[in-house]
MARFIDREN-122696 format. One record per residue (C-alpha): residue in three letters; x, z, y. Coordinates in nm, 4 decimals, padded with zeros to 6 digits, m for minus. Example, Ala and Ser with C-alpha at 12.3 -4.5 7.8 and 13.67 -1.06 7.14 Angstrom:
+------+----------+----------+----------+
| resn |        u |        w |        v |
+------+----------+----------+----------+
|  ALA |  01.2300 |  00.7800 | m00.4500 |
|  SER |  01.3670 |  00.7140 | m00.1060 |
+------+----------+----------+----------+
//
This chain:
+------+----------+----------+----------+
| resn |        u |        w |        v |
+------+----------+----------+----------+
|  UNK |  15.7768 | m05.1721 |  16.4384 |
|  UNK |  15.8421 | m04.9558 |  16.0831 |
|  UNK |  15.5541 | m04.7056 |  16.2622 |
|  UNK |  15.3284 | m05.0237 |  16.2545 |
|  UNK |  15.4469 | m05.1525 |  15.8900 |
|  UNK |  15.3459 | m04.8168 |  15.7492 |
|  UNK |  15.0083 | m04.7683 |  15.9326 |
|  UNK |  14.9481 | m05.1418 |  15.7985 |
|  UNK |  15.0403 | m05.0712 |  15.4690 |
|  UNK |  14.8324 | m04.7254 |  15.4399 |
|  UNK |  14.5382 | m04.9600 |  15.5768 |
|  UNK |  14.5926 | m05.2155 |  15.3169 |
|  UNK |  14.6323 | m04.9237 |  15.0337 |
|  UNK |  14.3234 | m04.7317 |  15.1686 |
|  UNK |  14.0763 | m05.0797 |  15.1230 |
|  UNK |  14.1861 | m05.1529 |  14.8359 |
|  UNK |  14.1045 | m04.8126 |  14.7060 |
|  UNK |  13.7677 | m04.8058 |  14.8150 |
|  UNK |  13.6921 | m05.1533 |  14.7074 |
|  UNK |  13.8725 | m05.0996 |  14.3317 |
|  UNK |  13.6010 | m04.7932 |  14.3732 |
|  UNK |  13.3298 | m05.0270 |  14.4658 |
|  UNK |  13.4315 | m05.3437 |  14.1799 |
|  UNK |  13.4223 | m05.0235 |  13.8894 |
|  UNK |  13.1065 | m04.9904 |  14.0091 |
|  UNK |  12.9201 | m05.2637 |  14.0343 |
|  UNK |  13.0787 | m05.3568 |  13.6560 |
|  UNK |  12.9430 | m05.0010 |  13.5439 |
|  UNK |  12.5587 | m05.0703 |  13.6721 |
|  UNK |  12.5908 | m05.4420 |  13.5817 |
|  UNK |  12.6993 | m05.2841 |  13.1932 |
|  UNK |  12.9808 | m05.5762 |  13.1481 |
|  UNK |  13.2227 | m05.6385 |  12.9157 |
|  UNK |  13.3489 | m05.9392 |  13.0336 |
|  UNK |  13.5235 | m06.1128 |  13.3643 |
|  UNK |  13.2371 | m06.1451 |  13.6410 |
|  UNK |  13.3672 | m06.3101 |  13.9722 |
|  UNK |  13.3126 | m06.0078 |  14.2546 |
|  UNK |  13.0440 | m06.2302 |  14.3950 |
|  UNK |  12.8577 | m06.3073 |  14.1364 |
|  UNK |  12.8012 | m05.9582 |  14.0388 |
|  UNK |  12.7007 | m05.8915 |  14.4213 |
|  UNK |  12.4658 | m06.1504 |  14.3537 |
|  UNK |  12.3266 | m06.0045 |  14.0177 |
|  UNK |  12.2678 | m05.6653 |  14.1820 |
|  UNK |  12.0744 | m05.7929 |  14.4647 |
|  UNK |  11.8507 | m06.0244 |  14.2461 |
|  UNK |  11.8079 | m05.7068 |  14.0139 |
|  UNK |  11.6212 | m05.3688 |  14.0430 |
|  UNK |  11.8654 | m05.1627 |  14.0614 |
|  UNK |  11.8589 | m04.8363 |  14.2638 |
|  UNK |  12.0801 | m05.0004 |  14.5373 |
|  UNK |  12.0116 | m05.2977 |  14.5171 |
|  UNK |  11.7989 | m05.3422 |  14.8296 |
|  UNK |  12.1502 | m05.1708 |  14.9929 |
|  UNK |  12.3783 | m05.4464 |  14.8149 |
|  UNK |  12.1581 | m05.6782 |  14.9925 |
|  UNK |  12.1402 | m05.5155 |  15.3594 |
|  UNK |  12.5369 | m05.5161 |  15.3189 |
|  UNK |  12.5675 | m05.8423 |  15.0962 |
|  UNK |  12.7478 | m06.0237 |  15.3933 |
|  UNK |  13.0076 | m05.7511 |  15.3966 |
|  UNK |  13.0481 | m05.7413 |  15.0720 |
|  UNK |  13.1737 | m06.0913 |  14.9789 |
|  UNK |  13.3838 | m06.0546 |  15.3230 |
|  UNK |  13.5951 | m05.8038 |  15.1627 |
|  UNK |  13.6091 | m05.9647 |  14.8421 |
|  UNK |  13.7729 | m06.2432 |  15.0152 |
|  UNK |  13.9911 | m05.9753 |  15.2132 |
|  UNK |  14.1209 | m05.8110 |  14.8869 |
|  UNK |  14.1853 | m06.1639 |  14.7470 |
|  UNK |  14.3909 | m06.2371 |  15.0316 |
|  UNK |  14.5734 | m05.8693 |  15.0355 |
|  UNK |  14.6300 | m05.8990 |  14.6376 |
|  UNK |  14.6878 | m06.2787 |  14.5889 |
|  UNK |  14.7372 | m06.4088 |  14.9448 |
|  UNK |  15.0667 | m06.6031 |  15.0898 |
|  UNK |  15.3263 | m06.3645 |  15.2003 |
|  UNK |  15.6296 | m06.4321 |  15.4344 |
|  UNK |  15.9483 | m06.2504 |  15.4051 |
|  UNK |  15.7867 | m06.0789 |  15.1277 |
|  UNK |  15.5283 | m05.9423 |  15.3958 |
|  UNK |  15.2005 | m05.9611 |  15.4428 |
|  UNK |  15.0658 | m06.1319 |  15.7765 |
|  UNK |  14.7287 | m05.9767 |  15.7619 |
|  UNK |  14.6133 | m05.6579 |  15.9077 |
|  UNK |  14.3237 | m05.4220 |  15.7897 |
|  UNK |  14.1769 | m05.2817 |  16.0711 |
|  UNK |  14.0202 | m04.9059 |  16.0855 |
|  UNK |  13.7099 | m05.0398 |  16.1595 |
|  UNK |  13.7084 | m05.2103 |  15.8069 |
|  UNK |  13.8167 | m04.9342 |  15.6239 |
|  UNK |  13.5866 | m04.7157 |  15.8276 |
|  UNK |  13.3641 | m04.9710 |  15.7213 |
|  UNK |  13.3862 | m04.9949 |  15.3786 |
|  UNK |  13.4288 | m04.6144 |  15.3020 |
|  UNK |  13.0669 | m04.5929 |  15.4632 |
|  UNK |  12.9465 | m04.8452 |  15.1893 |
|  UNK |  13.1420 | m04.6703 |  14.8949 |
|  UNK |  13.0072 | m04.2933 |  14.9978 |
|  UNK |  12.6279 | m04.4537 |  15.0523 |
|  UNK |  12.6430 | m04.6483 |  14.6831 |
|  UNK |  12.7965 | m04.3854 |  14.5168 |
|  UNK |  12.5414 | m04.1066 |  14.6721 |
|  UNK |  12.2055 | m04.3099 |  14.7977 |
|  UNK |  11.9964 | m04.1763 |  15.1048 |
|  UNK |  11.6817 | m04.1289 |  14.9152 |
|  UNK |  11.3421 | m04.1653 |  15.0567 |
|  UNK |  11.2704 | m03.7676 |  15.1130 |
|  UNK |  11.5798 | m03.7357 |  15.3131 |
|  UNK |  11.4770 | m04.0664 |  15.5269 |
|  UNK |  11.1188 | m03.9483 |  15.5608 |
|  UNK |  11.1304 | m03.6178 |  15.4124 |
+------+----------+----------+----------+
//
């Protein structure tokens, strides 16, 4: 039981890592200075020309998934002063995949190169 408490919460710390990486992001090649909702700034890179955008639209889906997930982790009903929700490895397998490709893009030469 503590084993799976601590492999939860190191789950739950490791997604929200990658998606605070993610949010700094997107608010960095957006240029804001103000408050956007996550989705809306999904939104604004996929409707934009941005290098990754056509990425931020293949994984758009995901995306606005785990901006509901990190809602729930952050500001989501808790029990006992516990969470009831579980991050699996697949997600954070997941969304380390989407952090390393937007932060380093495949470019065309490597794809076709």
């Amino acid at each position: 039981m503590v084993e799976e408490t601590v492999r939860s919460e190191q789950n739950s710390n490791a997604f929200l890592s990658y998606y605070n990486d993610i949010d700094k992001y997107f608010t960095k090649l957006l240029e804001l200075d103000k408050y956007v909702p996550f989705t809306e700034r999904v939104a604004a890179i996929v409707a934009g020309t941005f290098p990754v955008s056509a990425f931020v639209k293949h994984v758009e889906d995901k995306l606005r998934y785990f901006g509901d997930l990190r809602n729930q982790l952050v500001h989501g009903f808790r029990l006992d002063h516990r969470h009831y929700l579980l991050v699996s490895d697949h997600a954070i397998a997941e969304i380390k995949r989407i952090w390393e490709e937007l932060k380093a893009p495949t470019s065309l030469v490597t794809i076709f190169g």
